[in-house]
Steps between C-alpha positions, in 0.01 A plus 500: 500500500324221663154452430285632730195335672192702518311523851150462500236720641206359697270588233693296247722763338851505522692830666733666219857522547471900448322607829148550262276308693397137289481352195074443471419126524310493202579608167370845387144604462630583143704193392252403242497827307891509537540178370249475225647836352814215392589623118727231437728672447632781807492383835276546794680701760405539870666778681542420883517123409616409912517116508336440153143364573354695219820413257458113555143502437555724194746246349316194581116652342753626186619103476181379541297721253809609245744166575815452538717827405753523229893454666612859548109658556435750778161500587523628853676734625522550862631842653563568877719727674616214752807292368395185762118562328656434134782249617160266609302539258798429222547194713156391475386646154462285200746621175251721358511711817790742487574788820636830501525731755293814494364730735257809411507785403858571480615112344215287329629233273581546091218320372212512221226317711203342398347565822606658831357418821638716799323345795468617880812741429351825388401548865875562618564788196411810539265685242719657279723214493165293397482726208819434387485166536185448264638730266815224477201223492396692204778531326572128547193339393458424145173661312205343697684325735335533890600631853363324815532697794425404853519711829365525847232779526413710799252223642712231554526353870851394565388347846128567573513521924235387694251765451577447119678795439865508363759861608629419133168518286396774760814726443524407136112580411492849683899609298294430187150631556710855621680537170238426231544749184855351467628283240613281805350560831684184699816620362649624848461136620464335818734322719412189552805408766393784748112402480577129558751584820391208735253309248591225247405451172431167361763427756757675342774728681467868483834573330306306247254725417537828249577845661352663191130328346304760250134408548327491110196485386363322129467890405810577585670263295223522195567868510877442487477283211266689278768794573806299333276389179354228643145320464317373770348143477452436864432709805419325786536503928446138705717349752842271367423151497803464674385648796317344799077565525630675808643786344179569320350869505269625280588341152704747399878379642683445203508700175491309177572671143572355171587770218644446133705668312289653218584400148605820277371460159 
């Protein structure tokens, strides 16, 4: 395969090779907690690793604070569904990076984790595939070891318009206010290719965009993980810091949780 060369999005994220929008131009909200949940021991996975900015920084903050690894360690794992995704980051990573491909549900990688952080993809699953996945999260985390999970909500502007409003948030907010009182109530999704028809985001093209994006809220996914025997550290809702001020609503645009995996005595 030749290695691919990501294309950058005006807002300084780079558009995925998998037609699911961008890779965020920041790391996540939740890299510290991912990170610092390191035992030494099992890796740090991220699930929907796209070009790797989270997996670089991982590795260098694990060099800096643990030093150099031994010659065969694994202390990153990064898992992506998009062969060009892992082909760049392999070419990029440092040895104590290793890739595998994964996609959830139905194939997430053989691994005893540390810590799993599954950022900005939980919005393209469907409900009951969420549960499933967190039940594999469960399974693959050792005793104590933490989940970071990231996800737009249903207040996130996509592209605010000139009165401020945005047909994504607007669609998005009203398909989850109408089915509250289930487990999921984005889980029908919203298409975000037929609502941008004729408008660009961060000046990407529409085939670009996702056909299927499940608004959640922190509640949603708290509820989720308390259901598959998780704890709940963290439960937050603020905008991405990889997003532009523009796309600012009402503090509430992306949900943040951070659950463990409780320690049987």
């Amino acid at each position: 395969m030749d290695l691919p060369t990501p294309h950058a999005t005006s807002n300084g994220g780079r558009m995925t090779n998998n037609k699911k929008g961008m890779e965020m131009s920041t790391t996540s909200p939740l890299f510290d907690e991912w990170v610092q949940a390191f035992d030494g021991i099992h890796p740090l996975v991220d699930i929907g690793c796209a070009w790797g900015k989270n997996v670089f920084e991982a590795a260098k903050v694990l060099a800096n604070t643990r030093g150099p690894p031994a010659a065969t360690a694994v202390r990153v794992m990064a898992c992506d569904c998009d062969e060009a995704h892992l082909a760049y980051t392999r070419a990029h990573a440092p040895p104590d990076v290793a890739t595998a491909f994964a996609r959830v549900p139905d194939a997430p990688p053989a691994v005893t984790a540390s810590s799993i952080l599954i950022g900005e993809v939980l919005h393209f699953v469907e409900g009951h595939a969420i549960d499933k996945t967190l039940a594999w999260a469960h399974d693959a985390l050792v005793p104590g070891g933490v989940l970071c999970l990231t996800a737009g909500t249903p207040w996130a502007k996509f592209v605010p318009g000139a009165s401020g409003m945005c047909p994504i948030q607007a669609v998005a907010q009203s398909l989850w206010e109408a089915n509250q009182g289930k487990d999921w109530p984005g889980s029908q999704g919203v298409n975000h290719q037929e609502l941008m028809a004729g408008a660009s985001l961060f000046n990407m093209p529409n085939d670009q965009l996702p056909t299927y994006l499940h608004p959640i809220a922190a509640e949603d996914l708290s509820r989720a993980c308390e259901r598959a025997g998780f704890e709940v550290l963290l439960k937050r809702e603020q905008i991405h810091p990889g997003w532009p001020p523009a796309s600012a609503n009402n503090g509430r645009e992306n949900a943040q949780v951070v659950a463990r995996k409780v320690v049987r005595a």
